[in-house]
N, C-alpha and C positions, 0 to 999 in steps of 0.2 A: 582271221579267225574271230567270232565273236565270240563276248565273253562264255557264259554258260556252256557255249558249245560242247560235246563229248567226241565229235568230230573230228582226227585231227589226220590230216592227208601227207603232214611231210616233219619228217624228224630230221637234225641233223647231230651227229654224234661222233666222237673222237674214242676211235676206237685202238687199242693198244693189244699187238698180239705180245705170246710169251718170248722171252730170250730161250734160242738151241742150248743146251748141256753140254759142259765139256766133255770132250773126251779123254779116256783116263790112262795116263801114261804108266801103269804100274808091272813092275817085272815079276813075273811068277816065283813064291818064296815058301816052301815049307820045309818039314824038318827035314824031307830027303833030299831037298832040292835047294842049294846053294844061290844057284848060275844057271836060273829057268829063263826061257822068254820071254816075252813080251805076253803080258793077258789086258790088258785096258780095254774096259770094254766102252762101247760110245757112249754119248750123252743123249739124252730122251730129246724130241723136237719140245718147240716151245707151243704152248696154246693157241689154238685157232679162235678168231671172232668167227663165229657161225651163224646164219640167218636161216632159219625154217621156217616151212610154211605150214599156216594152223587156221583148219577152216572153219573153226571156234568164233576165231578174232574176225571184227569188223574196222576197229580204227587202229592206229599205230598213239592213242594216248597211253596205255600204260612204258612207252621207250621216251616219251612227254619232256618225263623229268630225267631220265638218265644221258646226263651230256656225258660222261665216261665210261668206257666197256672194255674191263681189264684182264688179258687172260693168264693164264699160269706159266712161269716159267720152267722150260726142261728142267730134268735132274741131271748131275754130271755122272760119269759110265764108272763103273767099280772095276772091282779085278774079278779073277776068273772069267772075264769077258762076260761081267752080269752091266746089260745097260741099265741106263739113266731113268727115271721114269718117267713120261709123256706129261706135257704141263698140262692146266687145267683148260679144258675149252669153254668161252663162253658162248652161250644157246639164246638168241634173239627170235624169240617167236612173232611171224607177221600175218597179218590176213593173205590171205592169195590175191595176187593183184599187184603187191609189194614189187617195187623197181629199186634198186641198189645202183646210184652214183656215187663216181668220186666227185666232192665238192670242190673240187681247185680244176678241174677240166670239166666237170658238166656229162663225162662219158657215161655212157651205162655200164654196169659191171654186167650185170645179171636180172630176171626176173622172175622171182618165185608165182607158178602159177598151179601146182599141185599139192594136196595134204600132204604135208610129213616131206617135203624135196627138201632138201638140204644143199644149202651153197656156201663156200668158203668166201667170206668176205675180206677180211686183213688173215693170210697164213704165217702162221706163227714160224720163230729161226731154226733152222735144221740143227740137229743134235752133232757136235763135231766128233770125229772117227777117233776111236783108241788106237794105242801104238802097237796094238797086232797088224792093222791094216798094212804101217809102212816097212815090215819086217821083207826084205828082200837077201838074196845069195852073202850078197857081200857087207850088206849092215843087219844083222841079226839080233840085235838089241835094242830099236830104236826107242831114244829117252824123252820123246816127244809126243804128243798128239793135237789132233784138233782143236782150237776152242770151238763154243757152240758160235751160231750165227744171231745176231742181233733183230728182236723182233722189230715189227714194222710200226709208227704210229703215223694215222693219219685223218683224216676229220671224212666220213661218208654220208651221205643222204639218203633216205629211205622214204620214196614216196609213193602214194597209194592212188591206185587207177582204180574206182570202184568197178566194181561188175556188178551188171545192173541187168536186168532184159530189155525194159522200157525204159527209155532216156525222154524227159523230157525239154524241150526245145522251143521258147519263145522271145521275146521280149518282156523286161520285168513286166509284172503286171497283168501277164496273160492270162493268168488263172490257174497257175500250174500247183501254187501251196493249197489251193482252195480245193483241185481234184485229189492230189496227193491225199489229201482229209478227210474225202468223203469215200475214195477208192479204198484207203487202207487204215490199220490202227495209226499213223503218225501224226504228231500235233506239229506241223511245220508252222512256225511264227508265219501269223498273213498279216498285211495291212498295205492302203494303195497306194504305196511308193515304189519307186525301182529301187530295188537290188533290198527287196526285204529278206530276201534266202541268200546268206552270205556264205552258208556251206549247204554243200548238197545232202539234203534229208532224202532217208530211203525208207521206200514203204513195202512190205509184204500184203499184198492184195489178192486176197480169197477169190478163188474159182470156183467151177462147176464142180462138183466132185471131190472136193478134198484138196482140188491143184490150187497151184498157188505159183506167182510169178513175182518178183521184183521191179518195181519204180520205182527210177532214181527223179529227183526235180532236181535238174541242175540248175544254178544261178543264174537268175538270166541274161544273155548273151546280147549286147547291146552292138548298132552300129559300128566298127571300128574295134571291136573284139578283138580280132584275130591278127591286129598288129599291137596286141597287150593294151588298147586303152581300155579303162574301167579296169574292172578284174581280171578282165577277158580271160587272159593265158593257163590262167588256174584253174578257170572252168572247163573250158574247153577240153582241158586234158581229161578233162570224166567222161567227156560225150564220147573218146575214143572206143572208150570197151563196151558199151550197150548194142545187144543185137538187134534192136529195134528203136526209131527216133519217131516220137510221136511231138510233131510239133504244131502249135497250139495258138490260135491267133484270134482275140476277142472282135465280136461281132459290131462291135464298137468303131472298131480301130478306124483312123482317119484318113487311113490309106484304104485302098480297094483289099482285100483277103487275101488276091495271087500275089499285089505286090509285096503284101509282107512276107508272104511265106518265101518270093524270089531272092529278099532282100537275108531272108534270116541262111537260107540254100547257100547264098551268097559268101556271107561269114564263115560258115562251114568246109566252103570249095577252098577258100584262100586260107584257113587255117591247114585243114588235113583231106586232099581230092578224095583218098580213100574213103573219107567217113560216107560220101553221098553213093559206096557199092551198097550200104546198109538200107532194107525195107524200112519205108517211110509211110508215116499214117497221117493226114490233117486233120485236127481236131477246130471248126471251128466253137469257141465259149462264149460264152455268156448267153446261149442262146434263146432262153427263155422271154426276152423280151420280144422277139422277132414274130411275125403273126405268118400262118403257112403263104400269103401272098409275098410276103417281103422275102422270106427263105427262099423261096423256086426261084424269085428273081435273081438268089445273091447264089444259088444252086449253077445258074447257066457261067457265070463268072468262076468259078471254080477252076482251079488247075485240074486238068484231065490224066495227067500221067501219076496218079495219086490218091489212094481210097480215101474217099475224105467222109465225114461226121458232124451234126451239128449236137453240140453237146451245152446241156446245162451243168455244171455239178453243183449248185445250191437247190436249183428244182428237180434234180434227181434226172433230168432229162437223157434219155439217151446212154444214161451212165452202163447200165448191162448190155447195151447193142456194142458200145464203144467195146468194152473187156472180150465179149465173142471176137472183134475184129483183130485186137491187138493179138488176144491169143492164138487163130490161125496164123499171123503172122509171124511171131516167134515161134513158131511151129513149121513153119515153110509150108 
């Protein structure tokens, strides 16, 4: 994470449900009644960690700083068979997108992907049964009840898969903060190093008509990605949820245009096959130095199985032919 960032894609946090309520061993006594039964009524469950989804939220930094999430414990069960009261639940609101692991196994619990779904993350201890429950023919007064059950503590991950429409996919450098820039309101830090975007900045990008789509610039995916070197594994995990990958390769580049883009295909196959079922767009950038004889030529090299673009975004080149393409394509 860099510093400044507002960014933040993975919390992890120790989460504590409530302890169950005892249940209440109390025998029915008023003034007309000596030698009553059994009335204990149960004890309330303990509080649940609950994680909802809130289409509000963009990052998971306001759960940032809360390394503890404590919920309430049961009440124990009274007489007249009145239970316990229900502990308090705590309510962890997340972007949609939001993945819940346990961190000592790596498994996935759950994944919030609707406004307002609600998932039970740590269930809080069952409320234990009063001594009516155990009242049978031959023990009619039983002096006993449940205790409640012991809530759960345990450390869980919460981490964020943006959902984007347009992913974008190059090697650093490609020119991905610099379209980001000129496509949308975002100021993504530019400058010509690799791995100047260390988290992935998202931009709202004005259409025709009042529409509007989403570009994510993820960080860029270097050689040997997708076996975690550089950042790789972090990033990658963003490219999963974009319905369209617009990937991006400067007219510069010292390799031919197809090889990069085979090489970047490449990274993408070995990390997740699935991602390459997703509509895919070539952009090539920087294109403004290119004169119309040198483009036709770099036109016949082109991969064919793939709309491709020559695009400036500092000379504005191309920038509204690119947005018609991308948006019939997240449009199918």
């Amino acid at each position: 994470m860099s510093q400044g960032s507002n960014f933040v894609d993975y919390v992890k946090i120790c989460c504590r449900s409530g302890h169950g309520g005892a249940g209440s061993s109390h025998l029915h006594r008023d003034k007309f009644t000596a030698k009553g039964g059994p009335d204990g009524g149960d004890g309330g469950r303990g509080g649940h960690v609950i994680v909802k989804g809130n289409a509000q939220l963009w990052t998971l930094l306001h759960l940032k700083y809360r390394k503890h999430v404590i919920a309430g414990d049961g009440e124990s069960g009274g007489s007249s068979l009145k239970s316990g009261k229900t502990g308090r639940d705590e309510i962890l609101e997340v972007p949609l997108g939001t993945i819940a692991k346990n961190s000592e196994t790596g498994e996935t619990i759950f994944e919030i992907t609707t406004d307002g779904e609600t998932r039970i993350l740590t269930d809080g201890g069952r409320g234990g049964l009063g001594n009516w429950h155990f009242k049978t023919p031959t023990l009619q007064t039983p002096r006993f009840a449940q205790p409640g059950e012991d809530g759960k503590e345990e450390w869980n991950v919460l981490e964020l898969k943006i959902l984007a429409d347009v992913g974008l996919v190059g090697f650093p450098n490609a020119g991905k903060s610099t379209l980001l820039s000129v496509v949308s309101a975002a100021k993504p830090e530019i400058a010509d190093y690799a791995f100047t975007t260390i988290v992935p900045n998202l931009g709202i990008v004005a259409y025709r008509g009042g529409k509007s789509f989403v570009m994510a610039d993820i960080p860029g995916i270097i050689e040997g990605a997708s076996q975690g070197k550089g950042l790789g594994f972090r990033f990658l995990r963003h490219i999963e949820r974009n319905s369209v990958l617009l990937f991006m390769v400067p007219a510069d580049t010292n390799r031919s245009i197809k090889e990069e883009y085979e090489i970047l295909l490449h990274e993408l196959r070995e990390y997740n096959p699935e991602m390459l079922d997703k509509p895919r767009v070539l952009a090539v950038t920087k294109s403004d130095m290119l004169d119309d004889e040198l483009q036709a030529e770099m036109k016949k090299e082109l991969p064919t199985d793939v709309p491709s673009i020559f695009i400036s975004s500092v000379a504005q080149k191309n920038i509204d032919e690119l947005k018609d393409l991308l948006w019939r394509e997240i449009n199918g």
